[in-house]
N, C-alpha and C positions, 0 to 999 in steps of 0.2 A: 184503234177502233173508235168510233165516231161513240160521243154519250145518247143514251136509249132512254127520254125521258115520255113515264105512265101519261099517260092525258086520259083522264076520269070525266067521263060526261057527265053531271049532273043534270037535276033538273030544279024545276022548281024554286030555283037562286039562292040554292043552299053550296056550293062550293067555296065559298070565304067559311061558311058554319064548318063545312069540313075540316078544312087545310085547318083553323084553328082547334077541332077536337083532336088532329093527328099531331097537330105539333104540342098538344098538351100531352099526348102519351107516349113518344117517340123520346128519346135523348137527341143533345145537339141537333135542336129541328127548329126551323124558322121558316118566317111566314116572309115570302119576298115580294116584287114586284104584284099589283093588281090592276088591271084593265077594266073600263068601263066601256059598256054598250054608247056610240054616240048617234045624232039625229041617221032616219036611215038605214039602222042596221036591224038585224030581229030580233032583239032584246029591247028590252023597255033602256029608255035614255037615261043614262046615268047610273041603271043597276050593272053589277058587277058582271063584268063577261071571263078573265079569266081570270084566275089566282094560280101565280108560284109557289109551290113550297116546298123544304126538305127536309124527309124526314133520315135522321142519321147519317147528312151527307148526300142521299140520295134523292135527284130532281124529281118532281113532280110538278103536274100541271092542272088543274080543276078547272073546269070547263060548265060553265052556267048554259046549254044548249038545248033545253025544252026536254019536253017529255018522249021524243020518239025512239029513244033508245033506254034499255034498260039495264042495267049491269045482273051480271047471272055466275054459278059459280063457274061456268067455262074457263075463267081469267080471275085467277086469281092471285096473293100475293103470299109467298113463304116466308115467315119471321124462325128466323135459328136461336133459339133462345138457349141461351150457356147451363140452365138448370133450373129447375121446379119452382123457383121461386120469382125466375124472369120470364116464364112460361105462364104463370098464374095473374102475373100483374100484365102481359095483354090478354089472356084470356076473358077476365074481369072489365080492363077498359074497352074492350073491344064488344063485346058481348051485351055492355049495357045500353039497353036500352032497340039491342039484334034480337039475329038467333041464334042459339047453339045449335052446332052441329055434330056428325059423329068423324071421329080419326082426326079431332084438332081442329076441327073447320067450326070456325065461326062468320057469319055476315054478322057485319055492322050496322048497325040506326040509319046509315047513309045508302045500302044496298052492299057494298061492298063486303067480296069475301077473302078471308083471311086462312091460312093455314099455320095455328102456332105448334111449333115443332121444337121442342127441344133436341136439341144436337145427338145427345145419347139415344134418343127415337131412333135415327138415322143409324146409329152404331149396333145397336141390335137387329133390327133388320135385316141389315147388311155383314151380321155378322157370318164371318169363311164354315163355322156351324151350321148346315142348312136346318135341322132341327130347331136347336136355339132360336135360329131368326124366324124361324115359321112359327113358334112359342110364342115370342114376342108380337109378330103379326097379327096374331091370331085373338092375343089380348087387346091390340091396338084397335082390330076392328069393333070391340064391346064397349069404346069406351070413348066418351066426348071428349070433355079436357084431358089431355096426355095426362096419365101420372108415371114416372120416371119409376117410382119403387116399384110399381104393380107391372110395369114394365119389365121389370131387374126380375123380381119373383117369378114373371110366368117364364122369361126366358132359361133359370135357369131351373126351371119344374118343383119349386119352392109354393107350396100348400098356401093360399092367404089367410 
């Protein structure tokens, strides 16, 4: 299968700002090749047209291309986070200076939106219990940042 690399439109000549806020919250994430607007093109000459970067391995591309487009939560990005503690440190960097949202969802300062999900999220929900995971559901939709315990509680009808 061919690689499926995001291209993120920015606007405003904030996608180097980006790539550098993601690759300062991401593990094993670097900031790679950057392209420049030259004479001619529709960016201002010499400001940044595109930025590579990866976060955890995974390509990405930022794209400095005017205000005509706006990013929305239609597309968004899911982080599987191993447990409450890697689920809170992007909730935190991700959120600052965004918005919180409800059931995990937070946009970023940059527009972009995020869904941080810890793993065990997924395992209650989907847990073969159709009870249990409707418990769980049901907690998940009252609540912004995941929490894993209040999670565990409601799924298994444990009083907070």
């Amino acid at each position: 299968m061919p690689t499926t690399v995001p291209c993120l439109w920015f606007d405003h000549g904030v996608a180097e700002q980006a790539a550098a806020f993601y690759v300062s919250v991401f593990p094993n994430s670097a900031v790679g090749t950057v392209t420049r607007y030259g004479p001619d093109t529709p960016g201002p000459e010499g400001g940044v047209m595109t930025v590579e970067f990866t976060l955890d391995g995974q390509p990405y591309i930022g794209l400095n291309g005017g205000d005509q487009f706006r990013f929305s939560e239609a597309i968004s990005f899911q982080i599987r986070c191993s447990g409450q503690e890697e689920a809170d440190h992007y909730w935190d960097a991700l959120s600052d200076g965004g918005q919180e949202g409800p059931c995990g969802w937070v946009t970023d300062r940059f527009g972009v939106s995020w869904q941080v999900d810890p793993v065990e999220l997924h395992e209650l929900v989907e847990d073969p219990d159709r009870e249990r995971a409707e418990r769980a559901v049901q907690a998940m939709l009252r609540m912004g940042r995941i929490d894993i315990a209040e999670l565990r509680r409601a799924a298994d009808a444990v009083p907070a």
